[in-house]
C-alpha positions in Angstrom: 21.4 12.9 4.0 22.8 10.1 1.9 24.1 9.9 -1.4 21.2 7.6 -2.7 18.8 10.0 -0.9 20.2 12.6 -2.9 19.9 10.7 -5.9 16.3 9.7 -5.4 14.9 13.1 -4.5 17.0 15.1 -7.6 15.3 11.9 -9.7 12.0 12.8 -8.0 12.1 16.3 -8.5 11.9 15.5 -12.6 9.5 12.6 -12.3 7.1 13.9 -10.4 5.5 16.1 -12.4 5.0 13.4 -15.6 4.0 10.9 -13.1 1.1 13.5 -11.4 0.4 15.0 -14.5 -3.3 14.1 -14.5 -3.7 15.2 -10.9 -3.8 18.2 -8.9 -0.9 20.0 -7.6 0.0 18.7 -4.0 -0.3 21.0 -1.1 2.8 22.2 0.4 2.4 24.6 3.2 2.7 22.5 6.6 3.4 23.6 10.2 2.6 21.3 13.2 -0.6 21.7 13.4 -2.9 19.8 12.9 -6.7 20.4 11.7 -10.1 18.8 12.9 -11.9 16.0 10.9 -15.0 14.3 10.9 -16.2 11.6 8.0 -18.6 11.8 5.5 -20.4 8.8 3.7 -20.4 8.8 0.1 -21.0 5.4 -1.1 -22.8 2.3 0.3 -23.6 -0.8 -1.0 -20.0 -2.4 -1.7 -19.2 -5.9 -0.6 -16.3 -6.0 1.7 -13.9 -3.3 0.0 -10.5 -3.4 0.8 -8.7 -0.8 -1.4 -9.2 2.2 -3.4 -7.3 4.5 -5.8 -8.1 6.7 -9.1 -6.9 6.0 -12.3 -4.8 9.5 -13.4 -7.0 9.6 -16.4 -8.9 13.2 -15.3 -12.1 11.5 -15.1 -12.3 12.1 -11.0 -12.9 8.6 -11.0 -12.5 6.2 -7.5 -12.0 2.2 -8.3 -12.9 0.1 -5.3 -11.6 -3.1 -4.8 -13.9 -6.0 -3.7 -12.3 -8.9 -2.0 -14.3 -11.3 -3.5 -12.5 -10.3 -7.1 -14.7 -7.7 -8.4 -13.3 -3.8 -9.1 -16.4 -1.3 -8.6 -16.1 2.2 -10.2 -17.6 5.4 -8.6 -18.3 8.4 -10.3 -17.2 11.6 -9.7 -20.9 12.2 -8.6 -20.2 9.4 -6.4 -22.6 7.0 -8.1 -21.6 3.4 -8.4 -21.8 2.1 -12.0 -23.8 -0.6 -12.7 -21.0 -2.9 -14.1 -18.4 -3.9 -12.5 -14.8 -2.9 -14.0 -13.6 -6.0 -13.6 -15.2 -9.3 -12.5 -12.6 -12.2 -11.9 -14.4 -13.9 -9.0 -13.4 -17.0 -10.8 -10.0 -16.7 -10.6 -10.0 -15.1 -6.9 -9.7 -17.4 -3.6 -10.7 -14.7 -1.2 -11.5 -15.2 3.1 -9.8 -13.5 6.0 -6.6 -12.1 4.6 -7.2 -13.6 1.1 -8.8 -12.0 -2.2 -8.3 -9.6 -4.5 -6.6 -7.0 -2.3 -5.0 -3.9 -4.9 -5.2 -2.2 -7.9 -3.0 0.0 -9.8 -3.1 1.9 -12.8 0.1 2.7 -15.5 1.1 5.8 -14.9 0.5 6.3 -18.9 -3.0 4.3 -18.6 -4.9 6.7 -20.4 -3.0 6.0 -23.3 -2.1 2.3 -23.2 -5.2 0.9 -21.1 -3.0 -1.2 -18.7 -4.0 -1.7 -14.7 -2.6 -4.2 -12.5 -4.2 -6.5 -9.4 -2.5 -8.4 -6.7 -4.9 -11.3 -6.0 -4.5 -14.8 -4.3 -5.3 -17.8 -5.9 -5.5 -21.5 -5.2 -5.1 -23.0 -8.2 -2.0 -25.6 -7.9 -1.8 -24.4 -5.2 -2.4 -21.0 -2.7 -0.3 -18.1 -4.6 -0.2 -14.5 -4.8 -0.4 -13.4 -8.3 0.8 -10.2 -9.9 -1.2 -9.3 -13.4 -1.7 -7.0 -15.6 -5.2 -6.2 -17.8 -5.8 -4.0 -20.6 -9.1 -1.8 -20.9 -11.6 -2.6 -23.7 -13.9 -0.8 -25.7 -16.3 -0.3 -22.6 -13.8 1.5 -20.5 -14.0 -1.3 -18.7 -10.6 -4.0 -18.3 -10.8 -7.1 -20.0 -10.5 -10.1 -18.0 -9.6 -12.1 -20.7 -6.5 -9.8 -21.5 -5.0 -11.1 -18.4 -1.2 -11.4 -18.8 0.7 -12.8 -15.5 3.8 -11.4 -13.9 4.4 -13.0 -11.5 3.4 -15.9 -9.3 4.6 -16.2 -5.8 3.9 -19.4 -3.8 2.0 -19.1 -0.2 3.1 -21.6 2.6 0.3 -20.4 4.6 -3.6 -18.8 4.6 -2.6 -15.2 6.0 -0.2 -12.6 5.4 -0.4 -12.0 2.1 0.7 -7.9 2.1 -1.4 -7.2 -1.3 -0.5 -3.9 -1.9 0.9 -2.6 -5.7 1.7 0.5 -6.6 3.7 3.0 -9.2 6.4 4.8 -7.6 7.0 8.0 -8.9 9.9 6.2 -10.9 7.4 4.5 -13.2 7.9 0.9 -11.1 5.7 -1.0 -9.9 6.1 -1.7 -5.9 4.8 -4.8 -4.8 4.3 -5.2 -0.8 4.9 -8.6 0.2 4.1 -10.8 3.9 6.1 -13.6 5.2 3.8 -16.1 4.6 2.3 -16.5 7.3 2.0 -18.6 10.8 3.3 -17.3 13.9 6.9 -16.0 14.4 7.3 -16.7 10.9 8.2 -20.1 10.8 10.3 -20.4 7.7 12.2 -17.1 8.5 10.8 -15.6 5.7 11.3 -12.1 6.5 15.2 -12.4 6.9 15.5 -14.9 3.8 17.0 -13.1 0.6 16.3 -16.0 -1.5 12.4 -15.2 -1.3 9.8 -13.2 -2.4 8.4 -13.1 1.1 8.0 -10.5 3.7 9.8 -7.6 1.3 9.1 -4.7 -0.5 9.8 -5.6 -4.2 10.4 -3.3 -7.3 9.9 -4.2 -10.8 9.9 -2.8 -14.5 6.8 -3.8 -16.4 7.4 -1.8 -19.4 10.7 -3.4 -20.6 9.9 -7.0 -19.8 13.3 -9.6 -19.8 12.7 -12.7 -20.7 11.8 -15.3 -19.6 10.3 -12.6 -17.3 7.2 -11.2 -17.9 8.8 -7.8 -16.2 12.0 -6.3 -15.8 14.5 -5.6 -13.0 15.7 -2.2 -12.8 19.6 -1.6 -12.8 19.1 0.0 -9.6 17.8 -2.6 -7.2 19.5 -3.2 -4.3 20.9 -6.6 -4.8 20.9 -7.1 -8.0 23.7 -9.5 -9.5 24.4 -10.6 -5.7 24.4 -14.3 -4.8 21.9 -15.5 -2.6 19.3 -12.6 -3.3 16.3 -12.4 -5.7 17.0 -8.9 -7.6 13.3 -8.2 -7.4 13.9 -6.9 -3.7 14.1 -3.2 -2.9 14.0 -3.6 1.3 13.3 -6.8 3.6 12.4 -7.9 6.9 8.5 -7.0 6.8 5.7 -8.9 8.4 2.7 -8.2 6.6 2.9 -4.4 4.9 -1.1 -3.6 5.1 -0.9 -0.9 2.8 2.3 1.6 1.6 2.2 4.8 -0.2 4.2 7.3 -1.8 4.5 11.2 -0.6 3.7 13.4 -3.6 5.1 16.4 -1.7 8.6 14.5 -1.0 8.7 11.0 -2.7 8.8 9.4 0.8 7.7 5.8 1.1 5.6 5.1 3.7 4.1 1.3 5.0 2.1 0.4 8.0 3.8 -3.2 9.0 1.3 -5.1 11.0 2.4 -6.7 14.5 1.7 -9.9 16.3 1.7 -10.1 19.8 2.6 -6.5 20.7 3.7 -3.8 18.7 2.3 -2.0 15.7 4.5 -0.2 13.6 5.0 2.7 10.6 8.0 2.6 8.6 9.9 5.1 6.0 10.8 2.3 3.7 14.1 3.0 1.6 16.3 1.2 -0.5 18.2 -2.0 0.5 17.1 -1.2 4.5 15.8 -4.5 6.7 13.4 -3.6 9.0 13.7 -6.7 11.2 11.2 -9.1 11.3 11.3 -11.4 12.8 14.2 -10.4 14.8 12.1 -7.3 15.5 8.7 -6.7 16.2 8.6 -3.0 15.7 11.1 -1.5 18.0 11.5 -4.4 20.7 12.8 -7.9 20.0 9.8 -10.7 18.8 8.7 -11.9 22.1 8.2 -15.1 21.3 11.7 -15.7 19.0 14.4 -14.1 21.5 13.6 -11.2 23.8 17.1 -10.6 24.2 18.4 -10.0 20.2 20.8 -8.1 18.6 19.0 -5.1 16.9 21.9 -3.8 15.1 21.2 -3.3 11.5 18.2 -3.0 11.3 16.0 -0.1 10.7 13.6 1.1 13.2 9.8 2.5 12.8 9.3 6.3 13.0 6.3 5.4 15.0 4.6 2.3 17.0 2.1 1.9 18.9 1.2 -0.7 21.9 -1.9 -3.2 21.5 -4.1 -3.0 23.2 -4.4 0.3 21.9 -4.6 -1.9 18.5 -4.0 -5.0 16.9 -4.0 -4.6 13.0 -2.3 -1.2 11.4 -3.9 0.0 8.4 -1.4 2.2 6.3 -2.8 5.8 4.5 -1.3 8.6 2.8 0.5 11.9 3.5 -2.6 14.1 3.0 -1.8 16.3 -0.1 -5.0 17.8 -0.7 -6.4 21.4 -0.3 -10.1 21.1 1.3 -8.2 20.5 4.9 -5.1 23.1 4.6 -4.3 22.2 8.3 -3.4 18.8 7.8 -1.0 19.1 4.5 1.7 17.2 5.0 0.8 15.0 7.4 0.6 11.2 7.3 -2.9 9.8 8.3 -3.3 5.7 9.1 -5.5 3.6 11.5 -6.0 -0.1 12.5 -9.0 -2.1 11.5 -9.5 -3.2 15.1 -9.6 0.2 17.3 -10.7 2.7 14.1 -8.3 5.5 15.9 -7.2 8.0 12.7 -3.6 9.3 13.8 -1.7 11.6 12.2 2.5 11.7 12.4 4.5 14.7 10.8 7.9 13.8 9.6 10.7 15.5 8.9 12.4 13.5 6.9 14.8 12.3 10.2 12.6 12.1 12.6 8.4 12.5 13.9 7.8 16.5 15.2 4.6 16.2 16.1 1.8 13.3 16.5 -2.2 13.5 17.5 -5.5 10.7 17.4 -7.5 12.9 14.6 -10.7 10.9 15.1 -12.2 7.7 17.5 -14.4 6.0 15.5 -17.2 3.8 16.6 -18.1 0.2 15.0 -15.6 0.5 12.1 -13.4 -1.8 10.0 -11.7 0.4 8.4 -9.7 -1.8 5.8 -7.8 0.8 4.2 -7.3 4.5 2.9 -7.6 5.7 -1.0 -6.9 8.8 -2.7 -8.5 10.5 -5.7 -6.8 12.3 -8.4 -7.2 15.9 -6.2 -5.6 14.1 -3.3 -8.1 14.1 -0.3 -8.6 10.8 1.1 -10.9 8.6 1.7 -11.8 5.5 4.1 -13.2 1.9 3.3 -15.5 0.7 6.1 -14.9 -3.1 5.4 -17.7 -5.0 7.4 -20.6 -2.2 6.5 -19.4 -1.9 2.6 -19.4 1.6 3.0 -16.9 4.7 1.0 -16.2 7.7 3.5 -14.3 11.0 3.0 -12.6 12.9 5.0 -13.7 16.1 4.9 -13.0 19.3 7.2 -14.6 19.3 10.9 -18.1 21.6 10.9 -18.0 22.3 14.2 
């Protein structure tokens, strides 16, 4: 193990248990195994939804993300309120890979109020924008208390990554795409001196201006020519969806292919994971089949299309209603709505199995609720479903 894995897990160990304080101890009993599931509808009705999380609050709470721009909240009764939590349709240019696509909520938001969205807009132009909004009186967020981060410009319509999230260092992680195209035209993914197709990692509570956020001592490449400090790891195509391990801190991001190969990748500080050199574990067909993959990082798991064409990333299942999957990472692909399961060892995958085959879903991403069981967002069909224990 390295010395900066060292460091993060001993910094883990301490954080973890402000930054989960609101939420239920993670199971930690695994084995190989791995238990039966079947799906269970809880909410209908939603317009194309494309992410869910809970806000840490102890409410038992689930925020759905439209992608037209609207934020629905669910009740722990699984009742959809009436009133959106936030409306910014206005603001939002949404359309195949395009909208509002993330939420995430300050680890200290039930004191401050403060949740952040990753949204494209067109307004001078198509960019992804990074912003934060405070809750009002309501409970609900203010949309006009939006404050702006960051603005990154997008060449092209697709591959806009979309996912934020809190670490359990108290940053926020921002999940980039290249920008778009085929082959990544501009080269994106292997270009240092752009926000594009990376992992970034910023501070949002000690902002340094003339940012509206702050870069943490510990990026990367940070005071190194040619780089933007906001980079934590490179070389992604379009990240559809990261997440953190609660049981080990582990960062884990479904990239999505192109002509080939889907991938899942432990995502750790300064690594490039090769596009688009590398598409997954062989060299980009269609940019030179005959590379040099030295250097880069490779996926703990891929899979061939056609046995899918579009990863969607999930989480390493932490709750206790389904004790035979604790510890195992879950994801799917919105084309062929296969849930797999991986079980990683922190080196290496021990043990792999296709939980479920689905029938007639988009499934456009996973959430998680403050006890940790997970649930599924059936895009076309507006639909919430849990995973729950097999009954037969």
């Amino acid at each position: 193990m390295t010395s900066d894995r060292l460091t993060w897990f001993a910094l883990f160990s301490l954080i973890v248990p402000l930054a989960y304080a609101q939420s239920s101890s993670p199971c930690r009993s695994e084995s190989r195994q791995f238990a039966r599931i079947e799906l269970k509808e809880v909410v209908s009705g939603l317009r194309e939804p494309v992410h869910a999380t809970h806000a840490g609050d102890g409410s038992g709470r689930l925020f759905v993300v439209e992608q037209q721009g609207v934020v629905r909240t669910i009740n722990n009764k699984h009742v959809i309120a009436n009133e959106p939590f936030l409306d910014i349709r206005g603001r939002v240019v949404a359309g195949g890979e395009r909208g509002l696509l993330s939420i995430a909520f300050h680890p200290n938001y039930s004191k401050n109020g403060f949740a952040y969205v990753n949204y494209t807009s067109d307004e001078g132009g198509l960019h992804t924008v990074i912003a934060r909004f405070q809750r009002d009186h309501h409970n609900h967020l203010d949309p006009a208390s939006e404050m702006i981060l960051l603005t990154i410009d997008q060449p092209y319509r697709n591959h806009n990554g979309g996912q934020i999230a809190f670490g359990p260092d108290g940053y926020l992680y921002i999940g980039m795409g290249d920008g778009g195209s085929a082959n990544d035209p501009k080269n994106n993914g292997q270009n240092p001196a752009t926000l594009l197709g990376a992992l970034l990692r910023i501070d949002v509570d000690h902002p340094a201006p003339p940012l509206a956020y702050g870069i943490p001592k510990d990026n990367p490449f940070v005071g190194k020519p040619g780089y933007r400090a906001e980079i934590w790891a490179m070389g992604l195509r379009n990240p559809w969806r990261f997440s953190f391990d609660t049981g080990t801190g582990l960062l884990y991001a479904a990239d999505v292919g192109q002509d080939e190969v889907e991938e899942v990748d432990i995502i750790r500080r300064a690594h490039n994971y090769g596009w688009r050199v590398m598409e997954g574990d062989i060299c980009t067909p269609d940019v030179n089949r005959h590379c040099n993959p030295s250097g880069y990082e490779l996926p703990i798991a891929t899979y061939r299309h056609p046995d899918g064409f579009s990863i969607t990333g999930g989480f390493v299942y932490r709750g206790h209603q389904i004790a035979g999957l604790c510890g195992a990472y879950l994801y799917t692909d919105y084309v062929a709505p296969i849930i797999r399961a991986l079980r990683y060892d922190g080196t290496r995958v021990i043990a792999t199995k296709k939980l479920y085959i689905g029938d007639k879903l988009a499934i456009s991403s996973f959430g998680e609720d403050e006890q940790h069981e997970l649930y599924l967002l059936d895009h076309r069909a507006g639909r919430v479903l849990k995973i729950v224990p097999a009954t037969q």
